[in-house]
C-alpha angles and dihedrals in degrees: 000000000000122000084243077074131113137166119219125188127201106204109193146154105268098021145025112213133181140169139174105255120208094214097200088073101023090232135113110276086202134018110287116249122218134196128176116259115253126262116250079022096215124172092256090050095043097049092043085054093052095053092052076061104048090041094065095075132061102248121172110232093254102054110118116254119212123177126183118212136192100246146068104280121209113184092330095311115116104234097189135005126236104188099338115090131281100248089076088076109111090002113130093241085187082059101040100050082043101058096042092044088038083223139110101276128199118194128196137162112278104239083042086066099043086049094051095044093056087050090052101038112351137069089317102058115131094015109127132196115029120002123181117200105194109192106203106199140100078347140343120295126189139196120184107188118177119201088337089308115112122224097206138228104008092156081194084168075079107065114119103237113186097341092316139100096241096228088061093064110026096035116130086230083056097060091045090051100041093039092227120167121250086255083053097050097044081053091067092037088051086064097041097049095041091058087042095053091042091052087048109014089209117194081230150009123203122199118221137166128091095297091060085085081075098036083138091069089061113007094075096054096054113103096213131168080206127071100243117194132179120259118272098200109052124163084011096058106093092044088047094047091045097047087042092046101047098043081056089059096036 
């Protein structure tokens, strides 16, 4: 495989999922494999599992490895677990997914590497200064990238707003659980996004998770200072963002 060439791998709750990534274009240089995560999903089973995916293609020894990885990630090290067991917590996931895969492994936050990815292929290309990439899901992720370089690790789903940890209240999960309309739920993101773009002032924020496919339903009804788009990559994201990462390190 050609030197233009990354593997990226997406660890979640329910799949892991990999692909060799062509990083002139930003796009799968061969269909993506998935295989279900592992239950209890230790760190042993996980990067096992890992290695069955990086093992069904044909990658040269050199090829970069990134993996992304629910969690914060210090230096390699997962400092929390967010659907993976707890046992992850304090494991060198760099080391881990080395040893099992028997290649050099990087290893960055999950919405870090969807947010990365949007700045160096996606809806943020081009933009320069500082570019937040908001992920609305299960929770809030967030990506903050100046001038195509990631401050890692913001967690800015976190924030308490009025008393509350935002994501507990503007998360997409939340409008689906609460049944509120799309008007009720940009409400709430209204409030999130104007605290967000005070604390950073970014030149632009760009919207991604799976309810960014109906971003006219809600877009259009947010009052920002900052230009806000929906999300290019998609599903790919997290893959993209961890081969493109990790070839950067590499």
């Amino acid at each position: 495989m050609s030197h233009h060439i990354a593997f990226g791998v997406d660890i979640g709750g329910s799949g892991i999922k990999g692909a060799p990534v062509d990083l002139k274009k930003g796009e799968f240089a061969d269909d993506r494999v998935r295989i279900p995560t592992p239950q209890p999903a230790t760190p042993d089973a996980v990067a096992e599992t890992v290695a069955q995916v990086v093992d069904s293609f044909k990658l040269d020894k050199k090829v970069p490895i990134g993996v992304t990885f629910p969690a914060v990630i210090l230096h390699g090290v997962a400092q929390s677990a967010a659907n993976v067991d707890k046992s992850w917590i304090g494991t060198d996931v760099e080391k881990a997914v080395g040893k099992a895969t028997g290649r050099e492994v990087f290893a960055v936050n999950d919405a870090d590497a969807a947010g990365y990815a949007e700045v160096a292929y996606g809806a943020a290309k081009g933009v320069k200064g500082v570019v937040l990439v908001v992920t609305l899901g299960t929770g809030i992720g967030s990506a903050l990238v100046v001038d195509g370089h990631l401050v890692p690790n913001t967690e800015l789903g976190h924030l308490e707003i009025d008393g509350h940890d935002a994501e507990s209240r503007a998360a997409e999960a939340v409008r689906d659980r609460e049944g509120l309309d799309w008007e009720q739920w940009a409400q709430r993101l209204q409030r999130y996004f104007t605290v967000v773009e005070n604390l950073f002032w970014p030149d632009l924020i760009v919207v991604g998770g799976g309810v960014s496919k109906k971003h006219a339903e809600f877009l259009p009804l947010l009052d920002l200072r900052t230009k806000i788009v929906p999300a290019e990559l998609r599903n790919a994201a997290g893959i993209v963002g961890a081969a493109a990462l990790a070839a950067k390190a590499h």
